[in-house]
N, C-alpha and C positions, 0 to 999 in steps of 0.2 A: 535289175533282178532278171535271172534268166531262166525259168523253165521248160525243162524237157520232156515230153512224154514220151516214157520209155518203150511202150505199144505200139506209135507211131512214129517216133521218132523227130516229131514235128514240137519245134523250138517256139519259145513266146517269150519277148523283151520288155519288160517295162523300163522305163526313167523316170528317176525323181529325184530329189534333193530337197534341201533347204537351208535359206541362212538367218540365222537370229542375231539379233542384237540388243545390248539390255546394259541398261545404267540405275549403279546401285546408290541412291539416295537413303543410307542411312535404314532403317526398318522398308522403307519403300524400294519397290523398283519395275518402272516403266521398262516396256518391250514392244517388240516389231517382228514378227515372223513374217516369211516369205514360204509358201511350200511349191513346189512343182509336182505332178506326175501325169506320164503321161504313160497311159494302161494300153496294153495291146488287148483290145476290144474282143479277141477271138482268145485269150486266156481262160480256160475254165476255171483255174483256180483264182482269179481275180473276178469273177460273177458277181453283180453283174458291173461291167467296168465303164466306167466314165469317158473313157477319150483323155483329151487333156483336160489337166483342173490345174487352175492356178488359185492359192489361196493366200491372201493377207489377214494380216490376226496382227492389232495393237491391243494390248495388255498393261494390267498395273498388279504389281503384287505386293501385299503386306502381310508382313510378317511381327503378328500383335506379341509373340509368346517365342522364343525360342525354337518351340516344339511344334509351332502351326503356321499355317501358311494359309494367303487367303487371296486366292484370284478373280476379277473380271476383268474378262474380255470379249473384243469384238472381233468377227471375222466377217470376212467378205469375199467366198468364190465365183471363180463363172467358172463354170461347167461347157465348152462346146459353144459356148453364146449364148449361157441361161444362166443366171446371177440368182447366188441365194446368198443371205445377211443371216448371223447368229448371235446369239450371245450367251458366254458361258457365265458363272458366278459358282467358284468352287471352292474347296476348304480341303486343306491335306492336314495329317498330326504326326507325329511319330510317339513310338511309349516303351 
């Protein structure tokens, strides 16, 4: 991502990506994210920005209904050399 301040003229880069990977077991399906980004710390519009974060996320998802989807997972950042753990538990539907 690249923004430019039009005022100043002065440029700001980020980098990031990610790759997933996921095998579908029938109603179930187990996953693996990877994300990268690495924020340019003096972006205003990315405030307030982390440096680099690397983040891992393993996941299971079921899908009880056609119409609904049911997620947990785990993630696990470091931030710069400061490590924070999470856990999601979420529900999507369509109608």
């Amino acid at each position: 991502m690249r923004h430019e301040d039009s005022g100043t003229g002065r440029v700001y880069d980020t980098d990031g990506g990610y790759v997933q990977a996921a095998l579908g077991l029938g109603s179930w399906k187990p996953y693996y994210r990877f994300d990268y980004l690495k924020a340019d710390p003096a972006d205003p519009f990315l405030l307030p920005a982390d440096g680099i974060v690397r983040r891992h996320t393993v996941g299971l998802r079921w899908d009880p209904l056609p119409w609904n989807g049911i997620k947990l997972e785990y993630n696990f950042a470091n931030r710069d050399g400061s490590d924070d753990h999470g856990m999601v538990l979420q529900t999507a539907f369509t109608f």
